[in-house]
C-alpha positions as CSV (number, residue, x, y, z in Angstrom):
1,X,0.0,0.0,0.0
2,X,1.2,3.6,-0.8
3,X,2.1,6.0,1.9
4,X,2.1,9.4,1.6
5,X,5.1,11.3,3.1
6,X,4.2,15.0,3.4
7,X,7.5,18.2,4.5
8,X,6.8,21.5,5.1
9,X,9.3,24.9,4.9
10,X,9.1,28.2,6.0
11,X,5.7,27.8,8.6
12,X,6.4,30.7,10.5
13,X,2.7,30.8,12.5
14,X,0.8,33.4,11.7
15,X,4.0,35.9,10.6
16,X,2.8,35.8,7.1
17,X,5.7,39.2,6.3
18,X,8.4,36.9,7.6
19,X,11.2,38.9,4.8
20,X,13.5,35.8,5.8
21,X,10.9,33.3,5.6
22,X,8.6,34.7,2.2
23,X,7.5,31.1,0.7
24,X,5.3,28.5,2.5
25,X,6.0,25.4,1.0
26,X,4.7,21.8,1.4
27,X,6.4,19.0,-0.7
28,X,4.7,15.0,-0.8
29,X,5.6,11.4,-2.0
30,X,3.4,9.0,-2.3
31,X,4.9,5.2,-3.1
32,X,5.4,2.2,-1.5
33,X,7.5,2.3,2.2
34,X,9.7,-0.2,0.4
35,X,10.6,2.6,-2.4
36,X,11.0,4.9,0.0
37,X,13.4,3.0,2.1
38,X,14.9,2.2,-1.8
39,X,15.5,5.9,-2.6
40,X,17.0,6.3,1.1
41,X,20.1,4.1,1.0
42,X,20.2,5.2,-2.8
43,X,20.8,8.8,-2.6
44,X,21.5,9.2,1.2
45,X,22.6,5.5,2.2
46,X,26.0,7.1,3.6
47,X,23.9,9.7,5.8
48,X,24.1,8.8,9.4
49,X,20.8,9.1,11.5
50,X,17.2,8.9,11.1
51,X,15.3,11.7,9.7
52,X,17.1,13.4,7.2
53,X,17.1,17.0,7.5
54,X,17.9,19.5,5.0
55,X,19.9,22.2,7.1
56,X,22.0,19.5,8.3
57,X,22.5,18.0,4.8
58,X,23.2,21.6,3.0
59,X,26.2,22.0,5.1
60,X,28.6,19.7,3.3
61,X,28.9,19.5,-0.6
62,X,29.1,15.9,-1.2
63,X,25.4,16.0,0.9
64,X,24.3,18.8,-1.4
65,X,25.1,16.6,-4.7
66,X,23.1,13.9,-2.7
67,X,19.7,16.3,-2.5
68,X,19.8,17.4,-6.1
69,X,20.5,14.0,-7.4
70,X,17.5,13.1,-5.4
71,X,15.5,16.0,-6.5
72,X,16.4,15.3,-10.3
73,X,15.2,11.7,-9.7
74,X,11.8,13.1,-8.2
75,X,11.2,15.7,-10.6
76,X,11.3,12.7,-13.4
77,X,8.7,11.1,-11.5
78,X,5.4,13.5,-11.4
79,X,3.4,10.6,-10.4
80,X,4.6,10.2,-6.9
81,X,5.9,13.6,-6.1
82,X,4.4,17.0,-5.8
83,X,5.2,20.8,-4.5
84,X,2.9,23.4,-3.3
85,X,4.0,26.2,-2.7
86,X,2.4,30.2,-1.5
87,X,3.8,33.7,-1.7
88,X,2.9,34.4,2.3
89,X,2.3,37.7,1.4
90,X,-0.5,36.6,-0.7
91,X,-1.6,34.7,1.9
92,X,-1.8,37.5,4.1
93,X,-3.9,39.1,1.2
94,X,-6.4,36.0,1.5
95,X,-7.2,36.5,4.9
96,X,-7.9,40.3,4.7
97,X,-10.2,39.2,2.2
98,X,-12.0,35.9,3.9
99,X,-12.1,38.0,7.1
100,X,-12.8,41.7,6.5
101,X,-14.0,41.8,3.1
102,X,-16.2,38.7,2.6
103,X,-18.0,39.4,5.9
104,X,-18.3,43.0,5.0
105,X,-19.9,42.1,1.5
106,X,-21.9,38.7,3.5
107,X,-23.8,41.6,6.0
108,X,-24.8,43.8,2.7
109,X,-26.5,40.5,0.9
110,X,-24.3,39.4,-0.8
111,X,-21.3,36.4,-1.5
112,X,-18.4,36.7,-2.5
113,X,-17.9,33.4,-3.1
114,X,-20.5,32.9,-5.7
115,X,-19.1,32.6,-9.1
116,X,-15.6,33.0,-7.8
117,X,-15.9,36.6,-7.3
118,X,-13.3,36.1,-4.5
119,X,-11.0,34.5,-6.8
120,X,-11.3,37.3,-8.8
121,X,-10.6,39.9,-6.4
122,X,-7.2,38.0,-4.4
123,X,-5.8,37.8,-7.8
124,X,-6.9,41.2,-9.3
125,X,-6.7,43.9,-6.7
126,X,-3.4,44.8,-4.7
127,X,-0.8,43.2,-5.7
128,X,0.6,41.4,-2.6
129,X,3.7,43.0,-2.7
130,X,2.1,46.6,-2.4
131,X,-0.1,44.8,0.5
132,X,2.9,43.7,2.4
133,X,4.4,47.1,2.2
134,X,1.7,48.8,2.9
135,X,1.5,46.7,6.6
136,X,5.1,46.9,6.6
137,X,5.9,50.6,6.3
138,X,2.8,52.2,7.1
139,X,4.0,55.8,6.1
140,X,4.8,54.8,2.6
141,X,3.7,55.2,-0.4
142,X,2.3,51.8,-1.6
């Protein structure tokens, strides 16, 4: 049976203008535990230690030819792996609009969710970068 095998990078809690930490990311695998124990000792069977962890593994080059040999053998496999990832800034933007906008439209009659008009407005009003500024320098220009 397939497991899936789910990492995440850059949660940072509700800090969604982390400058250091801009990008939430969340990466999955889904095969068999006997592949994944296969694609351990194959890329990373020198590694001592259990998990494998990238900020330990970055540190030394031969280690760092060991993740993107892994990641070239991943990205040849679309049907097991996949990577999500969110501008946190635009996340930000999300939440203005589920929480002040969508209520504020909800108490006038109507929805904002009907026929994706909330789609519509997270991807077509403030860019997130003039967002983030604006909550980030208040006395600027955005």
């Amino acid at each position: 049976m397939r497991t899936i095998y789910l990492d995440e990078s850059g949660h940072g809690g509700s800090n969604f203008l982390d400058s250091q930490k801009p990008l939430f990311v969340v990466a999955s695998q889904c095969i068999e535990p006997d592949e994944a124990s296969d694609l351990k000792q194959r890329f990373f069977g020198s590694v001592s230690g259990g998990e494998l962890k990238h900020s330990r593994l970055v540190r030394r080059p031969r280690q760092r030819e060991m993740i993107l040999a892994f990641l070239s053998h991943v990205a040849a496999r679309p049907d097991i792996a996949k990577v999500w990832l969110i501008d946190k800034g635009y996340a930000a933007w999300l939440k203005v609009v589920d929480h002040v906008v969508e209520p504020f439209v909800h108490a006038q009659g109507g929805n904002l969710y009907d026929r994706g008009a909330n789609l519509a407005m997270t991807t077509r009003q403030p860019p997130p970068t003039r967002f983030k500024n604006a909550c980030t320098k208040p006395n600027a220009s955005a």
